[in-house]
C-alpha positions in Angstrom: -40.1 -169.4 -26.2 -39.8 -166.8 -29.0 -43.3 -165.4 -30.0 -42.6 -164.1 -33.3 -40.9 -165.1 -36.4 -37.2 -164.0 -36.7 -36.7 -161.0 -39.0 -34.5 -163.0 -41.3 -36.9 -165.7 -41.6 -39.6 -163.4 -42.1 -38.1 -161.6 -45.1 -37.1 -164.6 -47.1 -40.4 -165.9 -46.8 -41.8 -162.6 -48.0 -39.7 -162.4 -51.0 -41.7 -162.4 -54.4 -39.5 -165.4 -55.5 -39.6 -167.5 -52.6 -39.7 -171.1 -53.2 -40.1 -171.8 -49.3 -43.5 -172.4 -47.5 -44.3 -172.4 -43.7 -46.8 -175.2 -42.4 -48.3 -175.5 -38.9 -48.0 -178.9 -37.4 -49.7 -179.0 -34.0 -49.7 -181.6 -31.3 -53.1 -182.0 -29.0 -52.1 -184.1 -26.0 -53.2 -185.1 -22.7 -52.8 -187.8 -19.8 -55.5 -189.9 -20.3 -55.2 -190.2 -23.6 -53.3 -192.8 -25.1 -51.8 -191.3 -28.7 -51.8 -187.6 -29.3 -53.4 -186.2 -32.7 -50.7 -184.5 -34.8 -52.3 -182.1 -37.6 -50.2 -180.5 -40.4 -51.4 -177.2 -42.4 -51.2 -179.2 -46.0 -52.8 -181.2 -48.5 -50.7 -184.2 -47.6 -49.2 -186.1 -44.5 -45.6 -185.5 -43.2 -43.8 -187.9 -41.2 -40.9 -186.6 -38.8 -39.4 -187.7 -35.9 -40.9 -191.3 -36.4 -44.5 -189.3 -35.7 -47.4 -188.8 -38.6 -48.6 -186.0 -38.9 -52.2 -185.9 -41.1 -53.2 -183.0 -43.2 -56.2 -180.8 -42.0 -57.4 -177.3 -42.3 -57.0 -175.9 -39.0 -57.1 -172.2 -38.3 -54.3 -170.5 -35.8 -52.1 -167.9 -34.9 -49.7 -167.0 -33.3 -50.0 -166.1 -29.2 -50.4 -162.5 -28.3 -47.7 -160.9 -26.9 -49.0 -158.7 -24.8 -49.1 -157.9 -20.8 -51.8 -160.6 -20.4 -51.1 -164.0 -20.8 -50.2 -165.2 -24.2 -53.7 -166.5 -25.8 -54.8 -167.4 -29.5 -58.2 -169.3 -30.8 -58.1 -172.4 -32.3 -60.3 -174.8 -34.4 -59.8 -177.7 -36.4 -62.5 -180.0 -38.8 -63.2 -183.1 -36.8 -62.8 -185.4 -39.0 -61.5 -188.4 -37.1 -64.7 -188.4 -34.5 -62.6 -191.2 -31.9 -60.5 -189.1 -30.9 -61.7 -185.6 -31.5 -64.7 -186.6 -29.3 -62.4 -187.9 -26.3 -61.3 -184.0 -25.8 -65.3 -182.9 -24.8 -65.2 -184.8 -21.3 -61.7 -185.0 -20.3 -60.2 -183.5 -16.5 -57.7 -181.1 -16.6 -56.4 -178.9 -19.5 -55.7 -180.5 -22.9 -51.9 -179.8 -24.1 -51.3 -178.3 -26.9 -47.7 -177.9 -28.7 -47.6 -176.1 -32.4 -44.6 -175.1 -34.4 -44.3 -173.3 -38.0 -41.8 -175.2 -40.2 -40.4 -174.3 -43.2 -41.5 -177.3 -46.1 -37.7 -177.4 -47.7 -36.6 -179.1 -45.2 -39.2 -181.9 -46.8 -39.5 -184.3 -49.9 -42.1 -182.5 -51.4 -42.4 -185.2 -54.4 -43.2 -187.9 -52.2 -46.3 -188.5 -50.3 -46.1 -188.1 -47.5 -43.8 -186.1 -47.0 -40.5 -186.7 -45.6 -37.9 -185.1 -43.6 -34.9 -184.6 -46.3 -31.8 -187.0 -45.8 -29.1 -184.6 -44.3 -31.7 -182.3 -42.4 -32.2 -181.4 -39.1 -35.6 -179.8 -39.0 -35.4 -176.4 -37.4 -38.8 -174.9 -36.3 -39.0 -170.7 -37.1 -41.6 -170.3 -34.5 -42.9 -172.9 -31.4 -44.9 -172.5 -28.8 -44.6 -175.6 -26.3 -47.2 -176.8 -23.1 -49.9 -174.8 -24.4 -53.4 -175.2 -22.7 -56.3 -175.9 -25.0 -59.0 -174.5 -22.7 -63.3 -173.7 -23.5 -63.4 -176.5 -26.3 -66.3 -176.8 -28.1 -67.0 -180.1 -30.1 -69.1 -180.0 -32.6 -70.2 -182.5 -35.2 -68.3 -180.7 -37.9 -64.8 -178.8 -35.9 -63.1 -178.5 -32.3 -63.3 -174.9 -31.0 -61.4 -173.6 -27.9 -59.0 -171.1 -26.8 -54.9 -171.6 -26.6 -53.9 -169.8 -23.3 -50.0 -170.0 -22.2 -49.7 -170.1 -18.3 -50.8 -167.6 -16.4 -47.9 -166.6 -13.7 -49.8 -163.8 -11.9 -52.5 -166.8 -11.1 -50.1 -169.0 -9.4 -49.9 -169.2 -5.7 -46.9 -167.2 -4.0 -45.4 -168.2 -2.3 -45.1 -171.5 -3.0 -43.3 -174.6 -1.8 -40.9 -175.9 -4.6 -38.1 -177.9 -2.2 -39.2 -180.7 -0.3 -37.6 -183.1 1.6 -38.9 -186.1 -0.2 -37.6 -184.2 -3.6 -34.2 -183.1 -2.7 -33.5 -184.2 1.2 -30.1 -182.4 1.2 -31.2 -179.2 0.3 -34.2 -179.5 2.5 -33.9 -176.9 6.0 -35.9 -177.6 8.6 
């Protein structure tokens, strides 16, 4: 998983005359939760990949790349209370996916937005299997802490071949 923007990408988009955008679409899963909520960083809805994704204000970066594990904060209005509230009492971490796409690869005349007929969306950043961890819900946002997984907290060493999982690699 790259953590940054390519150089490239990162130039054109700074250029004074750049007629490109980046918006943040972010997926907030988890196992007992029947349908994911899928935010976009826009004043209007996308649809890609079959998938809506609704317009919202929501404020993030992107993870830390540093010696510790990769970590941002995170918060979004909650505006849509049924399923926003569902995230307060659930077991085990809430998943998190986001990636920052570039808007001409969309119909930005139509509403909502569309994926472009020809185009293969192609993400400049993604972070994927995020853990959304410390939320805080509120009646007016969702708070917590994006934190990528921790490999110095796993257990070592650990058992990854089984015999139920893979009998003829499996030495007894």
């Amino acid at each position: 998983m790259a953590r940054s923007i390519p150089l490239i990408t990162r130039q054109s988009l700074e250029d004074y005359c750049s007629a490109e955008a980046l918006a943040f679409f972010v997926e907030i899963g988890h196992e007992d939760v029947d349908e994911s909520v899928r935010l976009v960083t826009d004043a209007v809805d996308y649809v890609m990949d079959g998938e809506t994704w609704h317009k919202s204000w929501f404020e993030i970066t992107l993870l830390t790349d540093t010696d510790k594990p990769p970590e941002t904060k995170f918060s979004f209005p909650n505006v849509d209370r049924s399923k926003t509230m569902q995230l307060e009492g659930l077991n085990g971490p809430v998943t998190v996916n986001f990636w920052v796409i570039s808007t001409a690869y969309f119909d930005r005349t139509a509403d909502p937005r569309t994926v472009l007929a020809g185009e293969t969306v192609v993400a400049a950043y993604q972070a994927l299997h995020i853990n959304l961890v410390n939320v805080r819900v509120t009646g007016a946002s969702v708070q917590g802490t994006l934190r990528g997984l921790d490999i110095r907290s796993e257990i070592w060493p650990g058992l990854w071949v089984t015999q139920a999982l893979f009998p003829g690699v499996y030495l007894q």
